[in-house]
C-alpha positions as CSV (number, residue, x, y, z in Angstrom):
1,X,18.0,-9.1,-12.5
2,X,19.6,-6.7,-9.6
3,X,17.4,-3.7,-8.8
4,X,20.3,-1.1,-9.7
5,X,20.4,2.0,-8.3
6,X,17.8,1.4,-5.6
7,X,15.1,3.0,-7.3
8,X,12.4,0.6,-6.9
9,X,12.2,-2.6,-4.0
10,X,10.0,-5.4,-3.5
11,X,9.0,-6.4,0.2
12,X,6.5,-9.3,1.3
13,X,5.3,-6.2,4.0
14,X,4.8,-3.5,1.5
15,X,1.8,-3.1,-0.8
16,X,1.8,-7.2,-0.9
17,X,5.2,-7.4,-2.7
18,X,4.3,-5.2,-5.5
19,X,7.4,-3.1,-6.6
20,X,7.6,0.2,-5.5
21,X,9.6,3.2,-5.9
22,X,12.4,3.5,-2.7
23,X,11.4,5.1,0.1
24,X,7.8,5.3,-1.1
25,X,4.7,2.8,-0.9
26,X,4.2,4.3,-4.6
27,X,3.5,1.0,-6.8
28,X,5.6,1.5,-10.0
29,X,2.5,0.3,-12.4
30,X,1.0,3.3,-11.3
31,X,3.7,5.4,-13.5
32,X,3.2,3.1,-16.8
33,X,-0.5,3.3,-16.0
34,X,-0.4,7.1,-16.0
35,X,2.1,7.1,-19.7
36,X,-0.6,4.9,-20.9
37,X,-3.3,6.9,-20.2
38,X,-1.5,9.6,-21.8
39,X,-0.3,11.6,-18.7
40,X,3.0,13.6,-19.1
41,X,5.4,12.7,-16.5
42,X,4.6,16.4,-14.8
43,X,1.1,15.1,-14.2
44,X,1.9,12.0,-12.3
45,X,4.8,14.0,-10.0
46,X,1.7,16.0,-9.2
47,X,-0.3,13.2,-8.0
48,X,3.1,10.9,-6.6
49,X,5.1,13.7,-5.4
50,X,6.8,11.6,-2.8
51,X,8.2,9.7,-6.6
52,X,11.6,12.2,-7.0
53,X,11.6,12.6,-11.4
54,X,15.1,10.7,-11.0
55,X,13.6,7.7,-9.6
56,X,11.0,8.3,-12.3
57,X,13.1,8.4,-15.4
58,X,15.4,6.2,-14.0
59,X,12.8,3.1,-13.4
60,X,11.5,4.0,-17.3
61,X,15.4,3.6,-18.1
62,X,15.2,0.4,-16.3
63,X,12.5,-0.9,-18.2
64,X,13.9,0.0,-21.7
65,X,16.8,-1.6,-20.7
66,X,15.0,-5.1,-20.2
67,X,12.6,-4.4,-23.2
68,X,16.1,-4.3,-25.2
69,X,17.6,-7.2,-23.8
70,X,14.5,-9.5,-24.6
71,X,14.5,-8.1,-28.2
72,X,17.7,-8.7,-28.8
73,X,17.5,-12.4,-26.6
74,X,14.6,-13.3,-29.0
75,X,15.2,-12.1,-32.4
76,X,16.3,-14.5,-35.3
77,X,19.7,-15.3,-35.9
């Protein structure tokens, strides 16, 4: 699946090819970690302020998106 948007990248180079947020070396697990944990979004900006609340939402879009596409993939016909 394309990246859209280039909100997050993957590089060999950077944080050992984990995906992070464009323009960043912010690892995007660290945002699901934090909603886990039960941090508001406001709380991890204050820690990853260099993490716009665009890219944010958008990479939490992103990941709905695929969520959806596997349940839909995967459910009984």
């Amino acid at each position: 699946m394309p990246i859209r948007d280039n909100v997050i990248h993957s590089r060999k180079d950077t944080m050992s090819g984990a995906p992070v947020f464009k323009g960043t070396r912010v690892v995007v697990k660290n945002l699901f970690d934090y909603l886990a944990g039960g941090y508001s979004l406001d709380e991890y900006q204050d820690d990853f302020p260099s993490v716009s609340r665009e890219q944010a939402i958008r990479a939490l879009d992103m990941a709905r998106e695929v969520l959806e596409q596997i349940a839909y993939e995967t459910a009984p016909q």
